[in-house]
C-alpha atoms as one frame of an Amber mdcrd trajectory, in Angstrom:
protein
  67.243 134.751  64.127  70.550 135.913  62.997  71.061 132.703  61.767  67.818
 132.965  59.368  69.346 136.371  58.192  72.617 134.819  57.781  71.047 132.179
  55.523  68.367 134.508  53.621  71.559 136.670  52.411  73.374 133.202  51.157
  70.328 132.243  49.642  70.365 135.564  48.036  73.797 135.748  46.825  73.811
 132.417  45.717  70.243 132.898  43.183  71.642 136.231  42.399  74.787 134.329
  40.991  72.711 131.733  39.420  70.557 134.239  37.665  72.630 136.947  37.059
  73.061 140.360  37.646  69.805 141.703  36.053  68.409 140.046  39.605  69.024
 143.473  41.155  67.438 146.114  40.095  63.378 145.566  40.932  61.630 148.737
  41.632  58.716 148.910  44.456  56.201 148.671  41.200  57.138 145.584  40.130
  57.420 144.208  43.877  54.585 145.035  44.880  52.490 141.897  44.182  55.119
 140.093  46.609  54.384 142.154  49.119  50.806 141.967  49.251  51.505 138.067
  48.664  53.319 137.461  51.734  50.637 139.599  53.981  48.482 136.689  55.711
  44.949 136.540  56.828  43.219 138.618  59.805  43.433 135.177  61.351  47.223
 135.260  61.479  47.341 132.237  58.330  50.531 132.078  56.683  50.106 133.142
  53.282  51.540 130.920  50.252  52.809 133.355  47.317  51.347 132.052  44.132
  52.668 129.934  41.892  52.918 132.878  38.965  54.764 134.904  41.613  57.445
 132.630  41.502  57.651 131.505  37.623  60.268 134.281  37.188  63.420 134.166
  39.702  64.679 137.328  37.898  61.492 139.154  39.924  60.951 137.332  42.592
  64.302 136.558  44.459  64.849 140.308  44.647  61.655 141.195  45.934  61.393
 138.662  48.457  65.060 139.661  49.712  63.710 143.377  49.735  60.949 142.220
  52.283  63.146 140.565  54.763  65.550 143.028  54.563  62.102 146.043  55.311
  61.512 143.439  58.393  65.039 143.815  60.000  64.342 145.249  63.075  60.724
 143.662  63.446  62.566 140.565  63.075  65.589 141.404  65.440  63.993 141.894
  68.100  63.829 140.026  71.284  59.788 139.192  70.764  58.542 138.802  67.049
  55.369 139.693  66.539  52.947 137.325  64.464  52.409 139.485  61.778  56.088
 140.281  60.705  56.682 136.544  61.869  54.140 135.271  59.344  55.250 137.619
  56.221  58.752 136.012  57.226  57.730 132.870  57.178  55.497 133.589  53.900
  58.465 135.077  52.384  61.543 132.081  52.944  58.731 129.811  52.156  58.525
 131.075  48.651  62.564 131.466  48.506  62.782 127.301  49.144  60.352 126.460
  46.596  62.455 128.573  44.314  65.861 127.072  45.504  63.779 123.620  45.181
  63.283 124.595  41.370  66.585 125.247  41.164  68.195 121.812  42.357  65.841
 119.763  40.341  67.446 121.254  37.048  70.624 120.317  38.283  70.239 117.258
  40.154  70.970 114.911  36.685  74.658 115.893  36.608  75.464 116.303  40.286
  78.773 115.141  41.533  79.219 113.017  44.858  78.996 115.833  47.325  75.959
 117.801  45.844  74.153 114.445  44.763  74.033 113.132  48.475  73.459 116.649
  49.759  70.440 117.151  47.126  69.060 113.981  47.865  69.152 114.521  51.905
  67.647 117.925  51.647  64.515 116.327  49.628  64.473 112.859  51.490  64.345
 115.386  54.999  61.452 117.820  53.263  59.754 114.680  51.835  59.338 113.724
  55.102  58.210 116.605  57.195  55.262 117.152  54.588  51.850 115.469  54.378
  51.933 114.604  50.573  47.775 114.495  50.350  47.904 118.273  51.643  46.230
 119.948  48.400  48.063 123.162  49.599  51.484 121.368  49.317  50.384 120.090
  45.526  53.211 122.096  43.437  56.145 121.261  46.484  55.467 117.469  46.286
  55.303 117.714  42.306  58.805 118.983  43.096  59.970 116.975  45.222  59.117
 114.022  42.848  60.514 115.778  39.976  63.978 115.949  41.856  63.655 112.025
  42.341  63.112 111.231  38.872  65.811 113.804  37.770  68.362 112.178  40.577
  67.284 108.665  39.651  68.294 109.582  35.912  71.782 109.248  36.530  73.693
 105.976  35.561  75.844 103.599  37.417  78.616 105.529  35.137  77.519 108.829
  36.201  78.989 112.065  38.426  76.973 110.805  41.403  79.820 108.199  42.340
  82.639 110.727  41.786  84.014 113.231  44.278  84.388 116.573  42.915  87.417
 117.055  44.477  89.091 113.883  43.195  88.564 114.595  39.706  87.691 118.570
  38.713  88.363 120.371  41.462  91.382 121.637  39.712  89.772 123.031  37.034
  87.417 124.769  38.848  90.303 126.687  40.588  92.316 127.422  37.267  88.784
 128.654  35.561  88.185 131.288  38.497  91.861 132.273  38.157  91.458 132.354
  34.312  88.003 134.781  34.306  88.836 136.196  37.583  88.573 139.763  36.528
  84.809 139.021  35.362  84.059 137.633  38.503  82.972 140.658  40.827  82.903
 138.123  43.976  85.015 135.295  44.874  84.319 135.065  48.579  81.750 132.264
  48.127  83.711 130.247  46.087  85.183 127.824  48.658  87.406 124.538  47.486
């Protein structure tokens, strides 16, 4: 489980960097709808946020990251529960298919690394999911969207070119350069 945590506060920092700093600040108001979102059934169902939930990352990767983090202990401890387990499950559920959103903007101008990593990731998903499930409409939509986006880069493109052959350079030099506006460096590994 720490693992999960471990994870769920990468995820987090990495969508907060993403989508800025305005990410932050949700009050209980405006995450309430998440909340009641991620609360299953009386027969211990899953729940799948909605769709509108999710349209704005702004809202919704804060929120979600509030209810994991209200679930700590619940979700420390040696025996989870199925109700805490479920609004867990509910709630990372709805953090992929944002993260999924994410990729497929960038997947057209990948490099090496991220191209094969991308395209492992949605190959492995692809798999594990039953593509006629009408409940799973919006992930495969998705996941196809990703493989058109991936499949739109050339012979000539970043997908056959290490990022650490060609720009890695740069990238160091521009966080030295703007280092001052950067108010965390720790996940910027090269």
């Amino acid at each position: 489980m720490k693992y999960l945590l471990a994870a769920l506060a990468l995820v987090s920092l990495a969508l907060s960097g993403i989508l800025g700093n305005s990410a932050v600040a949700q009050t209980s108001e405006s995450c309430s709808a998440f909340s009641v979102a991620v609360t299953g059934d009386k027969n211990g169902t899953v729940a799948v946020v909605p769709e509108r939930l999710l349209a704005d990352p702004d809202l919704a990767v804060p929120c979600l990251v509030r209810i994991v983090d209200a679930l700590g202990a619940q979700i420390n401890s040696p025996i989870m529960l199925a109700e805490p387990k479920n609004r867990l499950l509910s709630t990372t559920g709805a953090l992929r298919a944002i993260m999924t959103k994410l990729i497929s903007v960038v997947a057209p101008w990948a490099y090496k690394e991220n191209y094969e990593s991308i395209e492992k990731t949605r190959n492995t998903i692809n798999a594990q999911i039953d593509r006629n499930d009408s409940g799973l409409k919006t992930t495969v939509y998705i996941l196809d969207n990703i493989e058109t986006r991936l499949q739109s880069q050339k012979s000539d493109s970043n997908k056959l070119y290490s990022l650490k052959d060609r720009t890695l350079v740069s990238c160091r030099r521009y966080v030295e350069a703007y280092r001052p506006r950067l108010t965390s460096t720790a996940n910027l590994v090269y």
